[in-house]
Every structure is written in structure tokens, then in C-alpha cells.
ROZA-421751 format. One record per atom (N, C-alpha, C, O, CB): residue number from 1; chain; x, y, z; atom name. Coordinates in pm, 1 decimal, padded with zeros to 6 digits. Glycine has a CB too. Example, Ala and Ser with C-alpha at 12.3 -4.5 7.8 and 13.67 -1.06 7.14 Angstrom:
BEGIN
- num;cadena;px;py;pz;atomo
- 1;A;01319.0;-00569.0;00780.0;N;
- 1;A;01230.0;-00450.0;00780.0;CA;
- 1;A;01320.0;-00330.0;00780.0;C;
- 1;A;01423.6;-00331.9;00846.5;O;
- 1;A;01130.8;-00447.3;00904.6;CB;
- 2;A;01285.0;-00225.0;00708.0;N;
- 2;A;01367.0;-00106.0;00714.0;CA;
- 2;A;01290.0;00003.0;00787.0;C;
- 2;A;01340.9;00113.8;00803.9;O;
- 2;A;01408.4;-00059.8;00572.5;CB;
***
This chain:
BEGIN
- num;cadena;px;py;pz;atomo
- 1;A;-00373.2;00573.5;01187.5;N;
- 1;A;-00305.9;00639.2;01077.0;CA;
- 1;A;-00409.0;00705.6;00988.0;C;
- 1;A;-00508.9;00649.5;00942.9;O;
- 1;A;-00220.6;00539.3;00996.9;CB;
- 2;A;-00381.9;00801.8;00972.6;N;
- 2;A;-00488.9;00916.9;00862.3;CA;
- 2;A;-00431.9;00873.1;00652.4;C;
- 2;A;-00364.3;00911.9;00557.1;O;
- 2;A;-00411.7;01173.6;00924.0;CB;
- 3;A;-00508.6;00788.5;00691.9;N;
- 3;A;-00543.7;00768.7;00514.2;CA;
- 3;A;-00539.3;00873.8;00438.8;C;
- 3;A;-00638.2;00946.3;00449.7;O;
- 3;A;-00683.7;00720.7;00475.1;CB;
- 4;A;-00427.6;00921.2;00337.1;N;
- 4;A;-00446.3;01014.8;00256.8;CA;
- 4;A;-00504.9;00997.1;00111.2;C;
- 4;A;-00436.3;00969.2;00012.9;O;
- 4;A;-00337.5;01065.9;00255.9;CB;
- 5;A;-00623.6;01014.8;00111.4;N;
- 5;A;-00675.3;00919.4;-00020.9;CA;
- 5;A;-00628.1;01053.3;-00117.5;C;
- 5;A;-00564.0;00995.0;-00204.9;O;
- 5;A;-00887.0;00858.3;-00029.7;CB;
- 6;A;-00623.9;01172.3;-00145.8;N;
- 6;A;-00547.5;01197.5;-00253.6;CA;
- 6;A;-00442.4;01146.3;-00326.5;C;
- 6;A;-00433.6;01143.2;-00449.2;O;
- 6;A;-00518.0;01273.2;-00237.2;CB;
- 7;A;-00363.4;01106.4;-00245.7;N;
- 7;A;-00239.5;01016.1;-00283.0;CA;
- 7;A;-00290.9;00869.7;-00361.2;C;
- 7;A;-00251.9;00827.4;-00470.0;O;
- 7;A;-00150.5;00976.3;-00129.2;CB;
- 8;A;-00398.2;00804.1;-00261.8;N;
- 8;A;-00447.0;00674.4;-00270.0;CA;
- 8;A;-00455.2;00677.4;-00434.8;C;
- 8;A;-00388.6;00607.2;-00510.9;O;
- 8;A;-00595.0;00645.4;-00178.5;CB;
- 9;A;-00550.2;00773.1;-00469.1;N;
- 9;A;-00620.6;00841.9;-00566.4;CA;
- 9;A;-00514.4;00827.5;-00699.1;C;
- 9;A;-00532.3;00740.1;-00783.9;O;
- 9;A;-00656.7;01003.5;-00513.3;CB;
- 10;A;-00420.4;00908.2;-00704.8;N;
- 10;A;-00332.1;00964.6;-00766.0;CA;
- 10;A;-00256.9;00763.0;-00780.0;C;
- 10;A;-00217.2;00705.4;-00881.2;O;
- 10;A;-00246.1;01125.2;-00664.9;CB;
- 11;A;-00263.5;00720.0;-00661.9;N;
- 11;A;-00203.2;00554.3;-00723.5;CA;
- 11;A;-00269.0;00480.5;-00789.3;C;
- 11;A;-00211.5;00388.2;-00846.9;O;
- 11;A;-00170.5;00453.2;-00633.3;CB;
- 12;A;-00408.4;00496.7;-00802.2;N;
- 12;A;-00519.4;00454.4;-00844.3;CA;
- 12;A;-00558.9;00456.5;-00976.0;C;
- 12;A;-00615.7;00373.9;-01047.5;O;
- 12;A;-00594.1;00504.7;-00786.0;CB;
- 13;A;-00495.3;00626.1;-01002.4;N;
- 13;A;-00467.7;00694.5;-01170.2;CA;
- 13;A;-00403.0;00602.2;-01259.2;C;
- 13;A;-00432.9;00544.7;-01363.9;O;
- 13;A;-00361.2;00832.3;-01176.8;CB;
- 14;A;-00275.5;00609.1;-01159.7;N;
- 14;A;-00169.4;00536.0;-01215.8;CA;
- 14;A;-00165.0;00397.1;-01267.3;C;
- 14;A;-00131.9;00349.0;-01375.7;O;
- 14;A;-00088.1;00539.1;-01135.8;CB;
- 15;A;-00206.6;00350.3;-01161.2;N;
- 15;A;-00233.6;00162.1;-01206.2;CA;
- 15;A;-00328.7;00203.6;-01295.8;C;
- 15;A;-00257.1;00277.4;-01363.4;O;
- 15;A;-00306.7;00021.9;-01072.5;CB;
- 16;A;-00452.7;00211.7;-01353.6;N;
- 16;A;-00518.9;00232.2;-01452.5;CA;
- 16;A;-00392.9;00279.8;-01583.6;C;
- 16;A;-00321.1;00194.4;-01635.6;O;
- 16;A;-00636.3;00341.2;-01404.5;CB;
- 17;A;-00390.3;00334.6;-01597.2;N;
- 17;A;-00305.4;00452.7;-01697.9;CA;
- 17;A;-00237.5;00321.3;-01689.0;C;
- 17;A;-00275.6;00267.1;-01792.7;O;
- 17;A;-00222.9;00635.1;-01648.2;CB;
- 18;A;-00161.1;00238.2;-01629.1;N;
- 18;A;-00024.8;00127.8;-01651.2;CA;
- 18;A;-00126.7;00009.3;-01693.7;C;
- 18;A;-00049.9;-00082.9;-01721.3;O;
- 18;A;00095.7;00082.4;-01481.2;CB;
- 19;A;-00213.0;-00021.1;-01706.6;N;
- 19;A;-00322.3;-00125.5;-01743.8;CA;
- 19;A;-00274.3;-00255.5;-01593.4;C;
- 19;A;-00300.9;-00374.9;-01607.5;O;
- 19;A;-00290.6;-00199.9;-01958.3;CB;
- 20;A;-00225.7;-00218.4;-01502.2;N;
- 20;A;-00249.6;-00282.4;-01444.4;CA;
- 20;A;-00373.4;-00335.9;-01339.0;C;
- 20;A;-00357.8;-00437.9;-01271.9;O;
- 20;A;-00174.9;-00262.9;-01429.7;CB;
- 21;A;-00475.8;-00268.8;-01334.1;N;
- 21;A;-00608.2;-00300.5;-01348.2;CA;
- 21;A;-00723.2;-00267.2;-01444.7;C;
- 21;A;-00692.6;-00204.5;-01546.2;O;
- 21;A;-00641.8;-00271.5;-01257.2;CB;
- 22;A;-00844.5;-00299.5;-01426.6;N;
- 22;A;-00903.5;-00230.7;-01517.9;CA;
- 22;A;-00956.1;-00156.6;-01472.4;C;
- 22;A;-00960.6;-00179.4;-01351.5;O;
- 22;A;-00966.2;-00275.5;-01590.1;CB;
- 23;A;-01031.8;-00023.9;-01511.9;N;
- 23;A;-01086.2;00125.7;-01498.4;CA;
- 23;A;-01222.0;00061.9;-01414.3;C;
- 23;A;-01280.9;00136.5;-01336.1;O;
- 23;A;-01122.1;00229.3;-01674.8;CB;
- 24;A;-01264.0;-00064.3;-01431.8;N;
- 24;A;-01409.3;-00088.6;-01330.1;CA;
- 24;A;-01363.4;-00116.8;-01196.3;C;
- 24;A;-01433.8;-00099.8;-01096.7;O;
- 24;A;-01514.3;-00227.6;-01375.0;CB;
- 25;A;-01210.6;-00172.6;-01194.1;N;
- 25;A;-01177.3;-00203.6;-01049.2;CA;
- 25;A;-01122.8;-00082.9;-00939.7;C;
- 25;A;-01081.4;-00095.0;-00824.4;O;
- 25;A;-01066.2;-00311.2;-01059.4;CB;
- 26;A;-01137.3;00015.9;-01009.5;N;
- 26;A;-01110.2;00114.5;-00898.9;CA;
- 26;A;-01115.0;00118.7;-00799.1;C;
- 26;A;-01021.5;00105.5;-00720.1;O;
- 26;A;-01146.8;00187.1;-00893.4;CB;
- 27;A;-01256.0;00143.7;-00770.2;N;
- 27;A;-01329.0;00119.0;-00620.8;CA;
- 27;A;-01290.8;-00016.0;-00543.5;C;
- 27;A;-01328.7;-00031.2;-00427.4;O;
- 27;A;-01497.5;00111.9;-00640.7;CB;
- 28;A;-01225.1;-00101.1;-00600.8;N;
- 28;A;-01156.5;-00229.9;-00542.3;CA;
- 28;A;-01033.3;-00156.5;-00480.5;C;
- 28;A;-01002.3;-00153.4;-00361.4;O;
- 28;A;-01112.7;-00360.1;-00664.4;CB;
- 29;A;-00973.8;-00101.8;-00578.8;N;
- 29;A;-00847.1;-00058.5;-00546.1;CA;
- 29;A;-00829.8;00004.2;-00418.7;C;
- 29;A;-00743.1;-00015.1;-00333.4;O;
- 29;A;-00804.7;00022.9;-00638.3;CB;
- 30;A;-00941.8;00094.4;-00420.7;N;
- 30;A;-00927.0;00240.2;-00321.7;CA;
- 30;A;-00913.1;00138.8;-00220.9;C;
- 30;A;-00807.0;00121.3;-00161.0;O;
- 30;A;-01070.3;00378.5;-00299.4;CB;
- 31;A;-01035.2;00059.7;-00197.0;N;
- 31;A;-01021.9;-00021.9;-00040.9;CA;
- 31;A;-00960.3;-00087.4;-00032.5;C;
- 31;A;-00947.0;-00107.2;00088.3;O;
- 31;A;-01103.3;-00088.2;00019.1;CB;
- 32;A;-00869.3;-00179.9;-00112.5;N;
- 32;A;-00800.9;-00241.3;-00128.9;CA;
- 32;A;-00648.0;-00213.3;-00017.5;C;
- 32;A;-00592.0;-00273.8;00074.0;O;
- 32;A;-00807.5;-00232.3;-00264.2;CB;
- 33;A;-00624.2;-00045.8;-00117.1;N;
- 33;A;-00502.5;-00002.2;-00094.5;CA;
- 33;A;-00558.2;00061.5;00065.1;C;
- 33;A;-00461.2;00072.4;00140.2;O;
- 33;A;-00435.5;00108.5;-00227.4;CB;
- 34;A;-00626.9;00084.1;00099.5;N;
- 34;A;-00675.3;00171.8;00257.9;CA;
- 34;A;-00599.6;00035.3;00310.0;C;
- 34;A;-00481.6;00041.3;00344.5;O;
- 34;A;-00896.4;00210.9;00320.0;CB;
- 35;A;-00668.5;-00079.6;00313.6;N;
- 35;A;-00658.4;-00202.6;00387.0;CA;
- 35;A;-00486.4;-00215.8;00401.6;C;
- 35;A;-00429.7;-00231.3;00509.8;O;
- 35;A;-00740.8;-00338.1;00298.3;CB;
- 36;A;-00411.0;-00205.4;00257.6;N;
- 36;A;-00304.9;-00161.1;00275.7;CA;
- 36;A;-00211.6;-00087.9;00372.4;C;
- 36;A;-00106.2;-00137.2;00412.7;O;
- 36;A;-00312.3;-00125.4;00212.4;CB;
- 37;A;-00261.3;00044.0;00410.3;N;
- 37;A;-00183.8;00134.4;00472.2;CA;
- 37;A;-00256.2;00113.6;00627.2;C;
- 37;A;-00204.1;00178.6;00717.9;O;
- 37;A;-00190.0;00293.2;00394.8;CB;
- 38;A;-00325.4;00062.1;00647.8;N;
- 38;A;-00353.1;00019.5;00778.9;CA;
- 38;A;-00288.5;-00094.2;00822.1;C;
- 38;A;-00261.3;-00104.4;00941.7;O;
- 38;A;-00479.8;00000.5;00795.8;CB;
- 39;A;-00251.6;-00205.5;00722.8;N;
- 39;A;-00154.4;-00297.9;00786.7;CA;
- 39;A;-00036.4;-00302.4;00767.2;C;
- 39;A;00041.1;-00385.2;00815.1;O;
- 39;A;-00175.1;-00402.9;00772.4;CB;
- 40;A;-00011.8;-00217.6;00698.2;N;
- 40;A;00186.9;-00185.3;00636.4;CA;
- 40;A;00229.1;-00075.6;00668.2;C;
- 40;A;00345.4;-00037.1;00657.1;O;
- 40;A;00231.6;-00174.1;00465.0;CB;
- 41;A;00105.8;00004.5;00725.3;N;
- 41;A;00185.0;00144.0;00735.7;CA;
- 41;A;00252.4;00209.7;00573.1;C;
- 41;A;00365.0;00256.1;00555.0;O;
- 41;A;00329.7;00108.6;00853.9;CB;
- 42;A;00156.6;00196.0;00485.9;N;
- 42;A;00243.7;00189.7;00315.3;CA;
- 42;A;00279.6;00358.2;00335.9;C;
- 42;A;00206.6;00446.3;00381.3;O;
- 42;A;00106.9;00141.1;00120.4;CB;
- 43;A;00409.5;00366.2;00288.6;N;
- 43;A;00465.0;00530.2;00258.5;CA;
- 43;A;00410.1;00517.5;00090.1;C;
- 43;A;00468.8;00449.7;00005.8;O;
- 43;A;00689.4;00566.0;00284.0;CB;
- 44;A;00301.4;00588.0;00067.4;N;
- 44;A;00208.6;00686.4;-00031.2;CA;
- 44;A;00341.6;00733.8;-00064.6;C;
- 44;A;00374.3;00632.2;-00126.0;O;
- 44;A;00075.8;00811.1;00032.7;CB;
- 45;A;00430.0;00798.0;-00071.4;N;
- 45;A;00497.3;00886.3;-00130.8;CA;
- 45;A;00606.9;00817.8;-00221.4;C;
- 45;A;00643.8;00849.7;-00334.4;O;
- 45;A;00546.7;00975.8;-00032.2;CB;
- 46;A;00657.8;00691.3;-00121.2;N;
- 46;A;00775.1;00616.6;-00185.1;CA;
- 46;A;00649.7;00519.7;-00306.8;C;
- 46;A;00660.8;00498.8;-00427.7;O;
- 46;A;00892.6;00496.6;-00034.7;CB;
- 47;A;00589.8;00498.2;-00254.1;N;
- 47;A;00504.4;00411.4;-00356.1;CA;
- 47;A;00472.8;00481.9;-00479.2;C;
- 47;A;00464.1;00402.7;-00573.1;O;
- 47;A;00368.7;00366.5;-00296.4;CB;
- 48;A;00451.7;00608.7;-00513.4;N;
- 48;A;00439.2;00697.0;-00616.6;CA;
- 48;A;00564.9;00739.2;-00672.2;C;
- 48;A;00579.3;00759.1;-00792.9;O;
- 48;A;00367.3;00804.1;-00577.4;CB;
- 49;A;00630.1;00749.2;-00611.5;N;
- 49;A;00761.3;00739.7;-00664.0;CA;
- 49;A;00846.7;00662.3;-00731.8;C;
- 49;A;00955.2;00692.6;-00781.4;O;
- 49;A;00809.5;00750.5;-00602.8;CB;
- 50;A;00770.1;00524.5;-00730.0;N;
- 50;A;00857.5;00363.1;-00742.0;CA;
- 50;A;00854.3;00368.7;-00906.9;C;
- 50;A;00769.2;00428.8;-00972.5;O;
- 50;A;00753.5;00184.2;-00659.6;CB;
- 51;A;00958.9;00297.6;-00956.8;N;
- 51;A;00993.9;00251.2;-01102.7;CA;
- 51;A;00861.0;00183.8;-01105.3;C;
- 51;A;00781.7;00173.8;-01011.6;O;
- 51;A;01142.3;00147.6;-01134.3;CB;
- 52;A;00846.0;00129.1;-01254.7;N;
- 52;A;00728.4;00084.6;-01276.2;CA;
- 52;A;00753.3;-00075.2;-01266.3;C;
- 52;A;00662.7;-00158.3;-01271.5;O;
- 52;A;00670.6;00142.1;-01409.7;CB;
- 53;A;00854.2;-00096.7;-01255.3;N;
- 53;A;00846.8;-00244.7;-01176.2;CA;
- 53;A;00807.2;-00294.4;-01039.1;C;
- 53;A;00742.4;-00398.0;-01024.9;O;
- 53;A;00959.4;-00289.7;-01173.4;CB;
- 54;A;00858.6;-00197.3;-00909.8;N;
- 54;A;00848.2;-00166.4;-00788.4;CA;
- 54;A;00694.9;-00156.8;-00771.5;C;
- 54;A;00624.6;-00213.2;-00687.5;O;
- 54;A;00928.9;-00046.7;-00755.6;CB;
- 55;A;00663.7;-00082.8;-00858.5;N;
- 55;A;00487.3;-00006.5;-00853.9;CA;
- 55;A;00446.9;-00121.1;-00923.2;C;
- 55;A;00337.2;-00140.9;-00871.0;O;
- 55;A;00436.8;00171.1;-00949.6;CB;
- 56;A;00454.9;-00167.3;-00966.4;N;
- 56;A;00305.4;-00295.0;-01061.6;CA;
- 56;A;00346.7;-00431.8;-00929.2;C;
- 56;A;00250.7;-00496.1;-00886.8;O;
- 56;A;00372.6;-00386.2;-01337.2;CB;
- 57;A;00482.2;-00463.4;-00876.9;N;
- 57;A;00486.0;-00566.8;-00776.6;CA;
- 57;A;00416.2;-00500.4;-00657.4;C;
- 57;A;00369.7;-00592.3;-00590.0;O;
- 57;A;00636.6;-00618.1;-00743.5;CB;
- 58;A;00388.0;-00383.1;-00601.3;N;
- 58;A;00293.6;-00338.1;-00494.4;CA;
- 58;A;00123.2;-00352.9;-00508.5;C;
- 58;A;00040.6;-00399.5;-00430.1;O;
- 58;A;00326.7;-00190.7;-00478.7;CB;
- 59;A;00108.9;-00291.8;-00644.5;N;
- 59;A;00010.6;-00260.3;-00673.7;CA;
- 59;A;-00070.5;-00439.9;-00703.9;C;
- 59;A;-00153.6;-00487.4;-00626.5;O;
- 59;A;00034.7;-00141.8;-00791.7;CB;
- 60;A;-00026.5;-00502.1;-00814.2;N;
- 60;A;-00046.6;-00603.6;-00809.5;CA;
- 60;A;-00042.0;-00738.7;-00685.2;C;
- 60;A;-00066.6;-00859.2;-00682.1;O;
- 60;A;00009.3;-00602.9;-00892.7;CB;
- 61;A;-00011.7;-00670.0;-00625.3;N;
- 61;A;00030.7;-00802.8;-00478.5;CA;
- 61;A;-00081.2;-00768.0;-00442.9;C;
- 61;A;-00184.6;-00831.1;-00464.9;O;
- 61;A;00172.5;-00792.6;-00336.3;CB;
- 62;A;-00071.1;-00654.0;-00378.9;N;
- 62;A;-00204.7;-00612.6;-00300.2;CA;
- 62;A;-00292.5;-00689.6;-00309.9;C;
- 62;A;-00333.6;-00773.6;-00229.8;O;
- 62;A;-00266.1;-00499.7;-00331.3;CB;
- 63;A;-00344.6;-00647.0;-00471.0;N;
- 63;A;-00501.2;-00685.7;-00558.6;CA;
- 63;A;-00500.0;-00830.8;-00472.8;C;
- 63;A;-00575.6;-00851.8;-00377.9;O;
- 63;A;-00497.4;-00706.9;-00787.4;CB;
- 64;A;-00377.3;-00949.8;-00535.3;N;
- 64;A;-00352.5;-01069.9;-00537.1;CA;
- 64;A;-00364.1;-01186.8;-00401.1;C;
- 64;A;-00400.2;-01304.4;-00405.5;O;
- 64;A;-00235.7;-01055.5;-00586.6;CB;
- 65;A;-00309.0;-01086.2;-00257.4;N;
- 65;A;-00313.8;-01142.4;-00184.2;CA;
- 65;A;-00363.9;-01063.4;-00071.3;C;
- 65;A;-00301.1;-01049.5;00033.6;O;
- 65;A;-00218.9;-01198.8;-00185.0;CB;
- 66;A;-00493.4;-01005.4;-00099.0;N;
- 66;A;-00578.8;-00955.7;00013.8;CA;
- 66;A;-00673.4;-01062.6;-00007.7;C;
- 66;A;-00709.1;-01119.8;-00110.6;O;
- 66;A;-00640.1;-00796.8;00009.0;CB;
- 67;A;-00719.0;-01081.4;00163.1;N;
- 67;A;-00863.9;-01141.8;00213.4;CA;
- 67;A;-00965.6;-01053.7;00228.0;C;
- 67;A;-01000.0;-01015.0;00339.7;O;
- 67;A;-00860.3;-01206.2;00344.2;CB;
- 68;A;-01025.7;-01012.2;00112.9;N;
- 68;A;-01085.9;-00892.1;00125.0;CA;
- 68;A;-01262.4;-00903.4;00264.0;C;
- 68;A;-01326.4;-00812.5;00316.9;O;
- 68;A;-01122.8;-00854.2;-00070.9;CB;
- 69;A;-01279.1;-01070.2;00273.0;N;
- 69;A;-01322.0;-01066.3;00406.8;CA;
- 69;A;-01268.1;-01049.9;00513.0;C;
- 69;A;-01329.4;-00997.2;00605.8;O;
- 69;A;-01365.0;-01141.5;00430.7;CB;
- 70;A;-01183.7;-01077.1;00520.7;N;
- 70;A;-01114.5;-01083.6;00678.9;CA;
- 70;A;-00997.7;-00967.4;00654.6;C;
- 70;A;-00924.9;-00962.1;00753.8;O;
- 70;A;-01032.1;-01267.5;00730.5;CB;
- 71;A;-00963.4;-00883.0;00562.1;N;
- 71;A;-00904.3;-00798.1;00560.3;CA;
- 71;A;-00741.6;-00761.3;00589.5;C;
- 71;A;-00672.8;-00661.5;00610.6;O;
- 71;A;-00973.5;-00757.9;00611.4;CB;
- 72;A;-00723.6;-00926.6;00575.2;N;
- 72;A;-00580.8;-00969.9;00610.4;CA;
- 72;A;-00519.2;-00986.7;00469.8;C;
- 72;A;-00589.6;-00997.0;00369.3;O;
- 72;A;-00572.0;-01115.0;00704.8;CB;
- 73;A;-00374.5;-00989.1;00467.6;N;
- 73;A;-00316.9;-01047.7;00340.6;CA;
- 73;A;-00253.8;-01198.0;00365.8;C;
- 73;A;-00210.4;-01245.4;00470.8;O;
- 73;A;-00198.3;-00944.6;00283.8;CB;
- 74;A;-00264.6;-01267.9;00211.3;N;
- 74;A;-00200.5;-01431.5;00246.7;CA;
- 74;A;-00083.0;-01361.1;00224.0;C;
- 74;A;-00045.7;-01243.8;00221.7;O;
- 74;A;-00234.6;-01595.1;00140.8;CB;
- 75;A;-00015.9;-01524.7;00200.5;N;
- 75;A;00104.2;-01545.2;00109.6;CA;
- 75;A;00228.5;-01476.6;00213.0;C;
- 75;A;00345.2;-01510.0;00193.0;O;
- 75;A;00081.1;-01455.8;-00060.8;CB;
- 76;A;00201.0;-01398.7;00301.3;N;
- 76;A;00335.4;-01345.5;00360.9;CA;
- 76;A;00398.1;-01235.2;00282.8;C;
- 76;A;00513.4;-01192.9;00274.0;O;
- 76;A;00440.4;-01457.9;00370.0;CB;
- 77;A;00258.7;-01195.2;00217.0;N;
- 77;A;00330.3;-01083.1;00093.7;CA;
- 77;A;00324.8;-00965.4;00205.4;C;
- 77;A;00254.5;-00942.1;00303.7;O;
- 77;A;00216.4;-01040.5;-00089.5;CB;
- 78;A;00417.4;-00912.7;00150.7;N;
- 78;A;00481.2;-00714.8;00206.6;CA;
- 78;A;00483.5;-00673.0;00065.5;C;
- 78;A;00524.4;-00731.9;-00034.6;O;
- 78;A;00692.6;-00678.2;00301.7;CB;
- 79;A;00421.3;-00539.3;00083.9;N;
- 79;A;00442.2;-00437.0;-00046.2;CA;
- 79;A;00582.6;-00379.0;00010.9;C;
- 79;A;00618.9;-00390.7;00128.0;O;
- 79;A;00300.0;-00296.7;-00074.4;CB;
- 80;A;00638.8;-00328.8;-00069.3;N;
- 80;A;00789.9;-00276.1;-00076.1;CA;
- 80;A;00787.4;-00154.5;-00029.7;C;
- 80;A;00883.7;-00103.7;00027.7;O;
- 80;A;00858.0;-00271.2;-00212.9;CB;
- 81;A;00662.2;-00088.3;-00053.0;N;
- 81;A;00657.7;00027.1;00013.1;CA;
- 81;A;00580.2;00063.7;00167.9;C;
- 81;A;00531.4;00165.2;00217.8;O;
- 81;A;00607.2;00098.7;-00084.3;CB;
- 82;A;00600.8;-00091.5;00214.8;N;
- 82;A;00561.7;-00099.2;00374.0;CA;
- 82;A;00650.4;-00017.9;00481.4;C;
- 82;A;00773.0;-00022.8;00471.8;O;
- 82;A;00571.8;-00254.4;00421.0;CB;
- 83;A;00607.0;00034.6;00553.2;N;
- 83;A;00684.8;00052.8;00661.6;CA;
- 83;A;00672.9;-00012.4;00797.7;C;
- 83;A;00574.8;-00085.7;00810.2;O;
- 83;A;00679.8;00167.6;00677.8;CB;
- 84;A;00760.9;00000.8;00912.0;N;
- 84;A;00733.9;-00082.7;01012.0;CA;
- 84;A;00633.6;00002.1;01093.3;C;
- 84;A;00667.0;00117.8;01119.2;O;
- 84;A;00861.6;-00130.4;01086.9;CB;
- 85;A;00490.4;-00052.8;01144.9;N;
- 85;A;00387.0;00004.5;01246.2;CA;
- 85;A;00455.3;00084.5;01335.3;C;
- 85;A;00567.4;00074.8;01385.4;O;
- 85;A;00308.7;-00100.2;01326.6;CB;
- 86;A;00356.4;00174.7;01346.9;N;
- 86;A;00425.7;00305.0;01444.6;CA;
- 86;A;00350.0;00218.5;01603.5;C;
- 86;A;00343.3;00293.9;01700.6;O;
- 86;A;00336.0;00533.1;01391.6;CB;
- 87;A;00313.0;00114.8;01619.3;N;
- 87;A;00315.1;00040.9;01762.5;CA;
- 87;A;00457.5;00009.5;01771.9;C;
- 87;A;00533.9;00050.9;01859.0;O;
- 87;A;00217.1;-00102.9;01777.8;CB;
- 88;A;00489.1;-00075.2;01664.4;N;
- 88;A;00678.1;-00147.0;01696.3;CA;
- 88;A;00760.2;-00063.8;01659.3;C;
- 88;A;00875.7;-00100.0;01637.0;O;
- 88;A;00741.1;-00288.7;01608.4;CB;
- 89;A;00716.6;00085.2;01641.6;N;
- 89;A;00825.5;00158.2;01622.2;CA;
- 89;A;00890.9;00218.5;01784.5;C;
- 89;A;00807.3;00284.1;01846.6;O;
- 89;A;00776.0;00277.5;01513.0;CB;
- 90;A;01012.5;00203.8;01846.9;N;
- 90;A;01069.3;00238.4;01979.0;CA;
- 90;A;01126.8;00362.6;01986.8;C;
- 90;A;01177.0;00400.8;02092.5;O;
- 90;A;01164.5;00149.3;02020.4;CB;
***
């Protein structure tokens, strides 16, 4: 899947601007959220789009339940703006 980090970017704005991180964790974010769309397949578009409740439970999960060694997420968390892998897609 081709990472569109403009978008990434533009979510990145946003959580800042919403104080849901702080302006030093950016660069957390960016990789954060990549790690994201490689295992959720995240639709960038619906995620920018989301109420600001929708968007701080994505944005915040992420942060919360990535293994940022092993690059997995706990908890059984799904961002809302996951989609199903284009492998299990038929």
C-alpha cells in the first residue's frame, strides 16, 4: 500500500491543533500512523473527515496501543477508520 503522507501530514496538523498530542511528538505520530495504514489498511480520507470524537479515539489509540518495537498493536484495538486488507479482500 502507497502511504500518502500528505494526508498523514494534514492528520498530524490536526491532532496537534486538537492538543491531542504535543507539537514534539510529531515525528512519533508520522510513524506511528504509517505503522497504522500498513496494518489496517486506514482510509486517510474517512479519518480526516471523522467528528472530533471518532478522530481523537483513532488518533489516540494508535499513540496508546502500538508496539512501537515489534510494530504490532495490543489491546485488540482497530482504529475506526480501518479497512479490511486488500489480501482478505475477494
Amino acid at each position: 500500500m502507497k502511504t500518502d503522507y500528505d494526508k498523514i501530514g494534514r492528520i498530524c496538523v490536526r491532532a496537534i491543533a486538537r492538543k491531542l498530542i504535543p507539537n514534539a511528538r510529531r515525528a512519533t505520530l508520522l510513524m506511528d500512523l504509517e505503522c497504522a495504514c500498513n496494518e489496517f489498511n486506514l482510509d486517510l480520507d474517512a479519518l480526516l473527515a471523522f467528528d472530533e470524537l471518532n478522530f481523537a479515539h483513532d488518533i489516540v489509540g494508535i499513540q496508546n496501543h502500538i508496539n512501537r518495537k515489534t510494530k504490532q498493536f495490543t489491546n485488540c484495538f482497530v482504529p475506526r477508520a480501518a479497512r479490511p486488507n486488500k489480501k482478505e479482500e475477494k
